[in-house]
C-alpha positions, 0 to 999 in steps of 0.5 A: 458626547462621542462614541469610542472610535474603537466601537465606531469602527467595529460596525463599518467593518463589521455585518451586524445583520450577519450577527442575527441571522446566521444558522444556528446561534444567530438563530437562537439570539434572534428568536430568544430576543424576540420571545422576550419581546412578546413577553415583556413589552406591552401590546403597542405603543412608541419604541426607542430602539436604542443602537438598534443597528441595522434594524433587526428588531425595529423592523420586526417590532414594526411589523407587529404594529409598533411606533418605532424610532430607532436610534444608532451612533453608526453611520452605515447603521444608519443608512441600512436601517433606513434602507430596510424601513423602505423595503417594508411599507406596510410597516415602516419605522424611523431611523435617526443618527444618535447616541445613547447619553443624548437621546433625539427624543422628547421628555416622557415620550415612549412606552418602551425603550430598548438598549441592545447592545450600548451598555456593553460598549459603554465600559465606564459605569458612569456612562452606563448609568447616564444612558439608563437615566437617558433612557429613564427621560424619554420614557413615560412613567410606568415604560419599561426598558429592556436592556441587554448586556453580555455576561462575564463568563461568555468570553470564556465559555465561547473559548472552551467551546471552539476548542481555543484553550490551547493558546498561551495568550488566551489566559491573559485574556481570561484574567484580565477579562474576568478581573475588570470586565474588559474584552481587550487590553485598553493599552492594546486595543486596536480600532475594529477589535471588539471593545466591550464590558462584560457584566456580572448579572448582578451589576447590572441589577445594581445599574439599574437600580442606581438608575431609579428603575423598579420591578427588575428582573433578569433573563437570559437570552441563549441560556445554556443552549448556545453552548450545544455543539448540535446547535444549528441542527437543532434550530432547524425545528427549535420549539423544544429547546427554545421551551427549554432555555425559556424554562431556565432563563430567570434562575440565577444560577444559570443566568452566567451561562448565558452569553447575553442578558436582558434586563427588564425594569419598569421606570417608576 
């Protein structure tokens, strides 16, 4: 199985460390992602970091004493994750080229499985399914996935939010988005856009249920927060607003505000 090339070639161009570590919202995903980490996985034990990417969260998985394999589709994630595994040897973590429908990895063999991003640039649900299934294989029974998605409304909240309203196109952009899920015209499309699906929160409880998973729960990872215009002065001494975002991240009338969600579920 091959990835879009419409996805390949957003990450050769694009910083995906940028994504997680710019002041302000990178610093709210990053923190968020990795409370939920400290929450919901166990201990210890085998980690698939599935797209991982350059290696954000492999590394500090890692670094907290977790086996780690990460596995990406891209190249340069490759070779950057790979790269940044070597420059921590008190807690290295392996690094292989793959994808999320044909895992390098054996049956029943990780406690954990992340999906961080492939099923949002798997846009068929066909797809999406197979990788949870795929996922579902190499876990052993009771593992538990974490899978993150973005939330349909996002694209729209973002817009309002840097003052884009005003462009006579966006709200062709909306409706298709906001009908069928989709972050770009499929007709116009180019390589390097950012070629995504956009969940509803309970598409993807309904994923994952149809994937064989039990004990699903939704949580929000930016919550209402990354909507803040003060955002980056606040994340300077973040311990009350994170507190706060934790506090509403499972109530699902406010799970759409959210721009990114995790789902976490357990394989029977």
């Amino acid at each position: 199985m091959e990835i879009d090339s419409r996805v390949t070639a957003r990450y050769e161009l694009v910083d995906e460390d940028d994504r997680l570590w710019r002041p302000g919202l990178g610093d709210l995903v990053r923190l968020r992602t990795w409370d939920i980490f400290a929450r919901f996985l166990p201990g210890h034990g085998r980690v698939v970091d599935v797209g991982g990417g350059p290696g954000t969260h492999a590394a500090h998985l890692a670094g907290r004493g977790y086996d780690v394999l990460l596995v990406d589709p891209v190249a340069r994630h490759v070779e950057r994750a790979r790269s940044r595994s070597r420059s921590q040897p008190h807690a290295p973590f392996r690094v292989e080229l793959g994808e999320a429908r044909r895992l390098p990895v054996a049956d029943k063999t990780a406690d954990v499985v992340l999906l961080m991003g492939p099923l949002y640039h798997l846009v068929q649900r066909d797809d999406r399914v197979a990788a949870l299934r795929e996922a579902a294989r190499v876990l052993r029974p009771g593992g538990e996935v974490l899978v993150e998605v973005i939330a349909r409304h996002a694209w729209v909240l973002d817009a309002a939010k840097k003052g884009l309203l005003g462009s006579g196109e966006i709200w062709d952009d909306f409706d298709r988005n906001l009908r069928v899920g989709l972050s770009q015209d499929p007709a116009q499309s180019a390589a390097g856009g950012f070629w995504a699906y956009f969940h509803r929160p309970e598409e993807l409880r309904a994923e994952l249920d149809l994937a064989g998973y039990r004990d699903i729960r939704l949580v929000a990872v930016e919550g209402f927060a990354w909507l803040l215009g003060d955002l980056e002065q606040r994340m300077a001494d973040p311990g009350d607003l994170l507190r706060a975002v934790r506090l509403t991240e499972t109530e699902p009338s406010m799970l759409g505000t959210s721009a990114h969600v995790i789902g976490v579920a357990r394989k029977p």
